[in-house]
N, C-alpha and C positions, 0 to 999 in steps of 0.2 A: 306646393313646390312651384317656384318660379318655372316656366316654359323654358326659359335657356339652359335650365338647372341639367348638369350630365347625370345619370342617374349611379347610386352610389354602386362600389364594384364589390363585393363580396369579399370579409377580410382570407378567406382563403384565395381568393387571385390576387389581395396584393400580397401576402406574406410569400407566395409561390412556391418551387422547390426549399425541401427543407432543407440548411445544413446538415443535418442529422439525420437520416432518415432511420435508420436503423435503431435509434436510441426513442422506447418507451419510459413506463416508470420502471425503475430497477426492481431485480428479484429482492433486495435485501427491502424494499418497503413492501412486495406485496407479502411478500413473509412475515415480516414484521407485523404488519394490519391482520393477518390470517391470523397470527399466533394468538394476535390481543383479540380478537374474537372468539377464537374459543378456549382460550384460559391457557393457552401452551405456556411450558418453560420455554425462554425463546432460545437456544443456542445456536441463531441463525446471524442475527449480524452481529460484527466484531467489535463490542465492546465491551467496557469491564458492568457489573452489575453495583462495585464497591464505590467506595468514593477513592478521591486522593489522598496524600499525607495530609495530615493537619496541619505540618511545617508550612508545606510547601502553598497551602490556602491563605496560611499568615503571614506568611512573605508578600502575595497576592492582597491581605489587605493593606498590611505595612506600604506598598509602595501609590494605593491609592490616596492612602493619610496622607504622604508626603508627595500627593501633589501632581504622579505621574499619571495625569489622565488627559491629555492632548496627544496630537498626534506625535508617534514617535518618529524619529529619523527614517528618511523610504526604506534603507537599507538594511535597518534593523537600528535595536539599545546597544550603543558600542560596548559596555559591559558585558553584554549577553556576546555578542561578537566574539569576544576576548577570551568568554569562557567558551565558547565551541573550539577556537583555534586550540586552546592549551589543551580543552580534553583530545581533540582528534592526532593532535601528536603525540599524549600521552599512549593513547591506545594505538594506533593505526602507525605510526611514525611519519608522520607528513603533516608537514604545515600549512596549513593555508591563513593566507593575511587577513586581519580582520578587516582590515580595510577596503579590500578591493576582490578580494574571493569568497567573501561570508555574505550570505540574502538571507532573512528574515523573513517567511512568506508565511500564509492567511493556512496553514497546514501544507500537510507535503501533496496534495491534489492540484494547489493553484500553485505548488514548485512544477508539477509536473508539466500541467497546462502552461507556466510560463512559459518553462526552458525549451518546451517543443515548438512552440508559437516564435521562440526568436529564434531557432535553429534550425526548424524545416521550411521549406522553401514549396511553392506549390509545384508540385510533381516531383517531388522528391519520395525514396523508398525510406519505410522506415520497418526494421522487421522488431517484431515481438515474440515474444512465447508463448505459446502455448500448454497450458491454460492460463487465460491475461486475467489481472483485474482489470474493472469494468471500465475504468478513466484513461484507458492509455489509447485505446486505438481513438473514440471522439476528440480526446488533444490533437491527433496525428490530423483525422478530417479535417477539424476546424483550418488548422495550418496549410491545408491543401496539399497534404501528403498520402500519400498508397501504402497503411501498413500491409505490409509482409508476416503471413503468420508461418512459424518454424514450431513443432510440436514435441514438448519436451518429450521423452521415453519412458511411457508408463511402465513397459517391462524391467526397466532398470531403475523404480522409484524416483520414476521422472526427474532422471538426470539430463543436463544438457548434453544433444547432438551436435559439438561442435562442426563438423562435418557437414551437416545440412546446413546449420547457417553461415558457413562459406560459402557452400554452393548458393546459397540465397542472394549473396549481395552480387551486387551490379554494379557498373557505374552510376549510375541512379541513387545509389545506396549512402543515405547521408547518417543514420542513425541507427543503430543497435540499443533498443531497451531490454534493461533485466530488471530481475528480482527476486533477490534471494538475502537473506531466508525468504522463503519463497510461497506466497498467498494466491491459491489454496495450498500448494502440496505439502507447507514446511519444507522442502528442499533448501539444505546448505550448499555451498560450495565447497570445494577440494584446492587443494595447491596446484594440481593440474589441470583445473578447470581457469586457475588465471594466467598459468604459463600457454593454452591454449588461446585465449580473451587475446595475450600479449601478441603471438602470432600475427594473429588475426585483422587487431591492430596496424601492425608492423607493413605486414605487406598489400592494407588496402585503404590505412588511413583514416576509416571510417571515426564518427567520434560516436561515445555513448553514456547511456542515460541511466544511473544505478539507482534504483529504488530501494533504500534500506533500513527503513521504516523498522524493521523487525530484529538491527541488530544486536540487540541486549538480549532477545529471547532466543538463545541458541542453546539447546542440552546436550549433556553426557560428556561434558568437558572438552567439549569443540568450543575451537573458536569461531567467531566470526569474521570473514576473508572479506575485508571490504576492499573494492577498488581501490582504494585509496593506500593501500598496504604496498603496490607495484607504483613505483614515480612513472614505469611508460604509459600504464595507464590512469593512472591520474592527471597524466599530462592532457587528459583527451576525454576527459569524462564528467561529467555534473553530477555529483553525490546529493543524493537526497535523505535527508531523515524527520521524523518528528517527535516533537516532545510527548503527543496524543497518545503513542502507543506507549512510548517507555512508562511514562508519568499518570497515567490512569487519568486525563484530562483531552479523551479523543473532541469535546466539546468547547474548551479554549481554541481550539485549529488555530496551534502556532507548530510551525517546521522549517525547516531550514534547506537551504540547498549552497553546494560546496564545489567550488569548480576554479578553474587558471584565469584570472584576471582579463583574460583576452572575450573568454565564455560568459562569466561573470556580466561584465558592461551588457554583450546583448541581452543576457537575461533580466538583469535589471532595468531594461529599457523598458520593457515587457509590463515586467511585476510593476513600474510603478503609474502605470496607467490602466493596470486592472487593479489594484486594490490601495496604491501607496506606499500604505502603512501598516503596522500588525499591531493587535490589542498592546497598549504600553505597561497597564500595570503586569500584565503575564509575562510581557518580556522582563522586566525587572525582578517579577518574582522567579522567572528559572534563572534568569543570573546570579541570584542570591543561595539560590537553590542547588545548581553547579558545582559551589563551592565544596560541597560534602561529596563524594564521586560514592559511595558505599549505598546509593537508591539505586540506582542503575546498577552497578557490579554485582546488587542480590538479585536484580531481577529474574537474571536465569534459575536461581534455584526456589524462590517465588514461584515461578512460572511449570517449574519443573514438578515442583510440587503439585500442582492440580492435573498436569498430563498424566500424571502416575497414578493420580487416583481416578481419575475421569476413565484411562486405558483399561485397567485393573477391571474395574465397572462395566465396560464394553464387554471384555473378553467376555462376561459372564452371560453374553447373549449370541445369538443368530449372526453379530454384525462379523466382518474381517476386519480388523483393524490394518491401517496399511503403514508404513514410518512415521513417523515424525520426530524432523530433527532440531527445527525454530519454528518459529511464529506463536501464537495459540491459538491454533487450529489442529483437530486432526480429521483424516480423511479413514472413511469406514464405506468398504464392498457390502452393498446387502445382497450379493446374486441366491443367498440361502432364504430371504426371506422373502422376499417376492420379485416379478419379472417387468413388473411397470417400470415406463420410462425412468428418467431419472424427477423429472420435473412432476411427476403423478406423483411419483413414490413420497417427494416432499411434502406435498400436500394430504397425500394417506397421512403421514409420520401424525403432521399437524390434528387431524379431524380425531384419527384412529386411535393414534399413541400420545398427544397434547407433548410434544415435543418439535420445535423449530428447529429444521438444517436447513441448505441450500443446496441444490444439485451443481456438483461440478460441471455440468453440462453447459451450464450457463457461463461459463467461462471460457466458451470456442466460440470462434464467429460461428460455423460449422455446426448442425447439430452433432454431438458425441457421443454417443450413452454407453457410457462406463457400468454401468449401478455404482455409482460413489457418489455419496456427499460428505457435506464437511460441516463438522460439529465445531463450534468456538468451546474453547473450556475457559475465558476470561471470567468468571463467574463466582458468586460465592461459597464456600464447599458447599452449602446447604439448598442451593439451587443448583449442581452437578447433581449432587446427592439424591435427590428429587426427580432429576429428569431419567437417573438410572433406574429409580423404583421403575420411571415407566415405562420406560423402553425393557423390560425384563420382561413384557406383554409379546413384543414383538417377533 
């Protein structure tokens, strides 16, 4: 080493304070790795076990044939645009243009992380629910915002406390995220849960962030209350959804986010210096895809069909089943089977029972030990089927 040489500084002093501090590897890999080690059925992270339509893969390769494999438009395949507009006012009754309120994003995680990166401001409040999925408060940090956590009401089936999260906001207060159907609990919404939202809106102007990823999976003949059903709040909210979960393709990460032209611009500021662009041939194969609406409108009873037998299966053991009313998740009380945390108990489940959950505990900044976790039933009967033989040990 030359004598004038500074000596080199340690890549921990220069990388310094983390963004992140709080963010390790997530529970959904160390479960994941645990399961694949000791031979569990994994019913821990949320995905299907099946594959997609076959249509819907030959659409995907049809639009490779013909050539669609450059980058697409930042903003999305206008055809794919076109068909979110018609479906969202077929169902929802509100229009949004395809032009200038339709985004195309890399799945509804780099929606989420967009729209919050151009809308919070550093030291801005942003409140969540509780119990969150694991990407909403790290968007909120990164942005240099203070989420605010509001805890939904496990005694009333973790309904929202509109009440608390008024008293929550501030002037500080620039963002209200939700998510319903709602991951972990399946929580739906109620008609009075949006004339509450409206209130809330009205007299504090807040805007907000609907995650709704899960609305195709609603049972027992509910529908699904999206944001976007009220024009007051629609006026004021970024819809998010993705084709991952309706479409059995959580691994193309193609989603969408749905918001007033004003919200729209800054989020696409965003989106297109973190990713651009979104896979092309998938954008063209859901737009082709779209055209049939009867994949989506079975989903719910698709879906319903395995809660019911997955449920049925449960009952027949130690667990409490607790609601569910969307998503495919369900959440099950062990206080009968044993008194470990929640996060031991997961890892009993694994070693003991060769069955993968996740503890809802990991879903509070906060430790919380409920004894709940939350079983995915995305899966094929013959792996539900499977994981009940073994949990009948339990």
């Amino acid at each position: 080493m030359p004598h004038h040489a500074l000596p080199l500084r340690a890549l921990a002093d220069l990388i310094g304070p983390s963004r992140l501090p709080n963010v390790g590897t997530t529970i959904f890999t160390v479960m994941s790795a645990l399961a694949a080690k000791h031979g569990a059925v994994n019913l821990g992270q949320g995905f299907p076990d099946f594959d997609c339509d076959p249509r819907l893969q030959q659409h995907f390769t049809d639009a490779m044939a013909a050539g669609h494999n450059q980058y697409a438009p930042m903003a999305g395949v206008p055809a794919l645009r076109q068909a979110l507009s018609v479906k969202h006012e077929q169902l929802y009754r509100h229009r949004y243009d395809p032009d200038t309120e339709i985004t195309v994003t890399a799945g509804a995680t780099q929606a989420i992380m967009a729209s919050v990166l151009a809308l919070v401001r550093p030291g801005d409040e942003v409140i969540v629910l509780e119990p969150v999925y694991d990407s909403y408060v790290p968007s909120i940090e990164l942005a240099g915002g203070v989420p605010i956590f509001v805890p939904l009401d496990a005694a009333r089936g973790y309904a929202p406390d509109w009440e608390r999260v008024r008293a929550a906001i501030t002037p500080k207060t620039r963002l209200l995220m939700l998510n319903f159907p709602h991951n972990p609990t399946g929580r739906i919404l109620r008609d009075d849960d949006l004339r509450a939202l409206e209130d809330i809106v009205a007299s504090t102007g807040i805007l907000l962030l609907s995650d709704e990823v899960y609305e195709h999976i609603v049972f027992d003949d509910q529908p699904h209350r999206s944001l976007a059903t009220s024009e007051q709040l629609a006026a004021r909210t970024v819809v998010i959804s993705s084709f991952g979960k309706t479409f059995h393709t959580t691994g193309w990460k193609i989603g969408y986010a749905l918001a007033p032209k004003e919200l729209t611009a800054e989020v696409r500021k965003v989106h297109q210096f973190m990713v651009f662009a979104v896979n092309t041939p998938g954008q063209h194969a859901f737009a082709a895809y779209l055209e049939d609406p009867a994949p989506y409108f079975g989903l719910r009873h698709f879906y319903q069909a395995k809660r019911d037998r997955f449920r049925l299966g449960l009952a027949r053991t130690r667990f409490r089943l607790l609601p569910c009313e969307g998503t495919y998740f369900v959440l099950a009380d062990y206080s009968a089977i044993s008194d470990l945390p929640e996060a031991e108990f997961a890892q009993k489940m694994i070693v003991d029972y060769g069955v993968a959950v996740i503890p809802v505990s990991v879903f509070y900044r906060q430790p919380f030990e409920n004894r709940v976790v939350r079983f995915c039933f995305a899966k094929k009967d013959e792996t539900l089927d499977e994981a009940l033989r073994r949990l009948q040990r339990a």
